[in-house]
C-alpha positions as CSV (number, residue, x, y, z in Angstrom):
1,X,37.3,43.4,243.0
2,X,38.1,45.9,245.4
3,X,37.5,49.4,243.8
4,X,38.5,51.1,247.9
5,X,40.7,49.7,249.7
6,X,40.2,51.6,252.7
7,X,37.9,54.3,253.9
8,X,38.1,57.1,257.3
9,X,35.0,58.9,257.3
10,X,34.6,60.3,254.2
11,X,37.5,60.2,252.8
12,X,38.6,56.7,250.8
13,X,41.6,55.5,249.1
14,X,40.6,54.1,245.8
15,X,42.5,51.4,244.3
16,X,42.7,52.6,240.9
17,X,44.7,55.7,241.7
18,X,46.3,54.3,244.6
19,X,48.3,51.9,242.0
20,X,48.1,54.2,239.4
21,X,50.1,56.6,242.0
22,X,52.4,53.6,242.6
23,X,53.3,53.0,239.2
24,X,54.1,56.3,238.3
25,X,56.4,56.6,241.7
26,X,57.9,53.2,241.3
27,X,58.9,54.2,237.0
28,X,59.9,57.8,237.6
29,X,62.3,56.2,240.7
30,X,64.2,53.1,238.3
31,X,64.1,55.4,235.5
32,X,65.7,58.6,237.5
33,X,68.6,55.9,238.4
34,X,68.6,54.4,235.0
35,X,69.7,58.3,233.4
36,X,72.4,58.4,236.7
37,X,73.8,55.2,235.6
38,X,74.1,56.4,232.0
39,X,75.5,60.1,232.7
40,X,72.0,61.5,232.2
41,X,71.1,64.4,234.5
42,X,68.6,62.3,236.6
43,X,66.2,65.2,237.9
44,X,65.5,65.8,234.3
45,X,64.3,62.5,234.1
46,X,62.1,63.0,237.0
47,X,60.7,66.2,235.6
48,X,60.2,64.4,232.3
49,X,58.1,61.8,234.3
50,X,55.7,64.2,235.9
51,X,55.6,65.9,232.3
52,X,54.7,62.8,230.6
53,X,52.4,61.4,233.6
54,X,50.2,64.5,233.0
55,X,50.2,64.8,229.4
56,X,49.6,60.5,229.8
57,X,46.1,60.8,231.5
58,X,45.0,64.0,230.2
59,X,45.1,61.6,226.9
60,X,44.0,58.5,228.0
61,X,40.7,60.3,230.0
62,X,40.0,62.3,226.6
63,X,40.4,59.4,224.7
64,X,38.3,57.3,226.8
65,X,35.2,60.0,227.3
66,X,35.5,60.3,223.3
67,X,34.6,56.6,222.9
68,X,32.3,56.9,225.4
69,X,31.1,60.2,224.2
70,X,27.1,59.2,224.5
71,X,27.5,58.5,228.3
72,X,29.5,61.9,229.3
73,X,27.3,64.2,227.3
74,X,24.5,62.9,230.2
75,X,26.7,62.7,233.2
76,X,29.4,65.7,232.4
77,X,30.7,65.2,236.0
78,X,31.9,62.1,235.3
79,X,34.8,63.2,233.5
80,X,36.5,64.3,236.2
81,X,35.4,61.1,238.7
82,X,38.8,59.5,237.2
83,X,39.0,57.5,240.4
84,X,36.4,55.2,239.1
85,X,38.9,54.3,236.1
86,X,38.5,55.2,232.7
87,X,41.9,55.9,230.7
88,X,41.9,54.7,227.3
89,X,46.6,54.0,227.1
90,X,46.4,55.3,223.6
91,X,45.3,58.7,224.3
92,X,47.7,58.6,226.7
93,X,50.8,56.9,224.9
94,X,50.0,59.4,222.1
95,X,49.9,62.8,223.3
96,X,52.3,61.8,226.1
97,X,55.1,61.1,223.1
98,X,54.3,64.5,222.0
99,X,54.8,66.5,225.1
100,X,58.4,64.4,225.8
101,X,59.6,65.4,222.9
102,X,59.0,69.2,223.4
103,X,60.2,69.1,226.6
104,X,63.5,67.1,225.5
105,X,64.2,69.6,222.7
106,X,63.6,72.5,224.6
107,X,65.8,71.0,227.2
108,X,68.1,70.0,224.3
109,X,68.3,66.4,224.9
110,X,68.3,63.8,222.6
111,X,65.4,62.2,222.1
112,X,66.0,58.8,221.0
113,X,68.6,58.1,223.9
114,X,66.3,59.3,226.5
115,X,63.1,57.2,225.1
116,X,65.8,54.2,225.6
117,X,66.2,55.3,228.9
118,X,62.2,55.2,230.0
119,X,61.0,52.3,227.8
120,X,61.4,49.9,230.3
121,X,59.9,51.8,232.9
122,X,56.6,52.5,230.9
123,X,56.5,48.6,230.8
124,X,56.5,48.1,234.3
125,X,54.3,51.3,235.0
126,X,51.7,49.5,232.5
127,X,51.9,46.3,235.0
128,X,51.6,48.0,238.2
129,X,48.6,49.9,236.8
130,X,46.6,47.1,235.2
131,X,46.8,45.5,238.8
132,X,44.4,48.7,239.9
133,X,42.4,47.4,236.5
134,X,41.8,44.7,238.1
135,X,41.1,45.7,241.7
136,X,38.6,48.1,240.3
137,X,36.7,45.8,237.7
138,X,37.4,47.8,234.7
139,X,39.1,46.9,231.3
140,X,37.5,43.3,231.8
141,X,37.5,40.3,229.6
142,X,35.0,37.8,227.8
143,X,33.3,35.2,229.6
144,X,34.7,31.9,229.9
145,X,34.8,28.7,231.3
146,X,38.7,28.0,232.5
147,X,39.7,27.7,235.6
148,X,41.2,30.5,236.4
149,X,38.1,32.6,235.6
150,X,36.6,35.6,237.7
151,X,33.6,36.5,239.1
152,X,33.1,40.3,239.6
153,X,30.6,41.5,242.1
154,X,27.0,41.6,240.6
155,X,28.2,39.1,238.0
156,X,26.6,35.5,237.3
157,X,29.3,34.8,234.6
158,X,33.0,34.1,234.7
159,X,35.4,35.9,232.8
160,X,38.7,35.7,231.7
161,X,41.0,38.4,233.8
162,X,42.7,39.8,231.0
163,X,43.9,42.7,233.1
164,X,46.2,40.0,235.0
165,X,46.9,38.9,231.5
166,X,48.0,42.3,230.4
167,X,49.9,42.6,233.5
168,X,52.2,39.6,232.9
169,X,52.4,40.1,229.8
170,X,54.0,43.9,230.6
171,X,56.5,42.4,233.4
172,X,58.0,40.4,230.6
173,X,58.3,42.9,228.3
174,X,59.4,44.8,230.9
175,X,62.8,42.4,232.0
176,X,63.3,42.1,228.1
177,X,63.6,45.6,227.4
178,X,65.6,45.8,230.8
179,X,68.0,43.3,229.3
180,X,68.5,44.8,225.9
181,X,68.4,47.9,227.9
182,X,72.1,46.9,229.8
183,X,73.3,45.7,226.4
184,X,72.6,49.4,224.6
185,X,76.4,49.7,224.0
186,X,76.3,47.0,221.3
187,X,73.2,48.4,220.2
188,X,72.4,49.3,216.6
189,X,71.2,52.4,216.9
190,X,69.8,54.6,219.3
191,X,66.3,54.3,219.9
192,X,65.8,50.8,219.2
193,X,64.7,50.1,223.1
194,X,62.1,52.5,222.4
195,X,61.1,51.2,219.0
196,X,61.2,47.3,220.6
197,X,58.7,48.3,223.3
198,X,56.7,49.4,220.4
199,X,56.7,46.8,218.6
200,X,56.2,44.0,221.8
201,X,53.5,45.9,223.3
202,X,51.6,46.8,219.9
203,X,51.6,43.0,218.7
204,X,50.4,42.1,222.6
205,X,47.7,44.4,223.3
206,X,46.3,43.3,219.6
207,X,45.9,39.9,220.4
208,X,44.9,40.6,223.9
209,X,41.9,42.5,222.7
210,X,40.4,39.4,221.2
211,X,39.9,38.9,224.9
212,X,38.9,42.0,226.3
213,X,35.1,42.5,226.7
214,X,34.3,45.9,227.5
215,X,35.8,47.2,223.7
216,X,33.6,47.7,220.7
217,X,34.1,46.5,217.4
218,X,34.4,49.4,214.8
219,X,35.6,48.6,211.3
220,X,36.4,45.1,209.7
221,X,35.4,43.3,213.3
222,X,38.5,45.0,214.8
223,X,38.1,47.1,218.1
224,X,39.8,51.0,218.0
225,X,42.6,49.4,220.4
226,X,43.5,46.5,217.5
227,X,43.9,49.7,214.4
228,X,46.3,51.4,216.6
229,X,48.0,48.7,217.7
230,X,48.8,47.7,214.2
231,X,49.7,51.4,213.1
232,X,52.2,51.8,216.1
233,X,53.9,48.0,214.9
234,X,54.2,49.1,211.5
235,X,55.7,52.2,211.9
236,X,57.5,51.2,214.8
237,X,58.6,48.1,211.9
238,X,59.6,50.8,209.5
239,X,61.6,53.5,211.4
240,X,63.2,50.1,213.0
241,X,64.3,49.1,208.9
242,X,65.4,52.5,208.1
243,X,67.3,53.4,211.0
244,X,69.2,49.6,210.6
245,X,69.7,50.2,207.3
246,X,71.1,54.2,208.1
247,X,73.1,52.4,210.5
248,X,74.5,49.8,208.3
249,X,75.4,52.6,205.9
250,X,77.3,54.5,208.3
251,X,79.6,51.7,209.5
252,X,80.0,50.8,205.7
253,X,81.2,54.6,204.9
254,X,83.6,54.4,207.8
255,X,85.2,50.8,206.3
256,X,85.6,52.7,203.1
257,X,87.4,56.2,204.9
């Protein structure tokens, strides 16, 4: 656990936001070429990024300070110490959706096509940042006794490091959405790169909390992170159904003409 990785006096270069800052580089980069390589004005893309980076931890932090509500109502300063970690993806994922799509309407883009065109690189921004989870000691897992276990500082007890877990986890997703990605002319319908990211990442992160240890339990022995998990599969499952079966439709109707 290394929460600074380097310090000059007073001022110190925290790990969380260091990678956190690298992620966000490192997806608005692939995914500005990505939108070049598909005729897709790239500085939109770019300015879609910082749109959606904004809106991301403006969620995630509200999120996070609302499930930790009893702590910030007696150390209000805190909020803003988002160096120390402390962004809850679902706020994030959620209101970040939202913003993207006002800005690609008012920009008149499509929306589905363009959410192909970032998927991946949410993926892969997820991996990079759970790295700084791990380097600051947040988001940590249950104790156990494999080999592979971690100690964090102050910390008699092993744990499983579930933010490595999450990591890996997020690279693969990441090269399979890249791969269906490069096959999106032969793709069903638009969207569906979008819709599998979904769909990989909700099933993942509900398993995965079964081994995170920082997350409370709140209805039927399920954590917050596990409800929305399985909302955002099932509807990703639906619009998936629908749009297949729109698309099916279509191609029928043409045979027909």
């Amino acid at each position: 656990m290394h929460p600074v990785i380097f310090e000059f006096g007073p001022f110190k270069v925290y790990s969380y936001g260091l990678m956190v800052a690298a992620a966000f580089i490192t997806a608005a980069f692939l995914a500005s070429q990505e939108a070049a390589r598909q005729k897709v004005p790239a500085e939109k893309i770019f300015n879609l990024s910082i749109y959606l980076v904004a809106a991301g931890v403006l969620g995630a932090r509200i999120l996070y300070v609302l499930q930790n509500l009893e702590f910030y109502l007696i150390y209000p300063s805190e909020i803003l110490m988002l160096h120390k970690g402390g962004l809850s993806f679902y706020g994030g994922f959620i209101l970040a959706v939202i913003c993207g799509i006002i800005f690609l309407k008012r920009q008149e883009m499509p929306v589905s096509a363009t959410l192909d065109i970032i998927a991946p690189y949410l993926a892969l921004a997820q991996a990079i940042g759970r790295i700084g989870c791990f380097l600051n000691g947040c988001c940590y897992g249950k104790p156990t006794n494999l080999p592979f276990a971690v100690y964090f500082p102050g910390e008699t007890i092993a744990r499983h490091p579930v933010q490595i877990y999450s990591s890996l986890i997020l690279l693969f997703i990441f090269v399979i959405l890249r791969l269906f990605q490069a096959k999106r002319h032969k793709g069903v319908f638009s969207g569906q790169v979008f819709l599998l990211y979904c769909l990989s990442y909700g099933s993942a992160r509900f398993f995965m909390e079964y081994l995170r240890g920082d997350n409370l339990h709140i209805f039927a022995g399920f954590t917050l992170h596990q409800l929305i998990s399985a909302a955002v599969f099932i509807i990703s499952l639906l619009i998936w159904r629908k749009r297949c079966k729109n698309s099916l439709l279509r191609s029928q109707s043409k045979i027909k003409a």
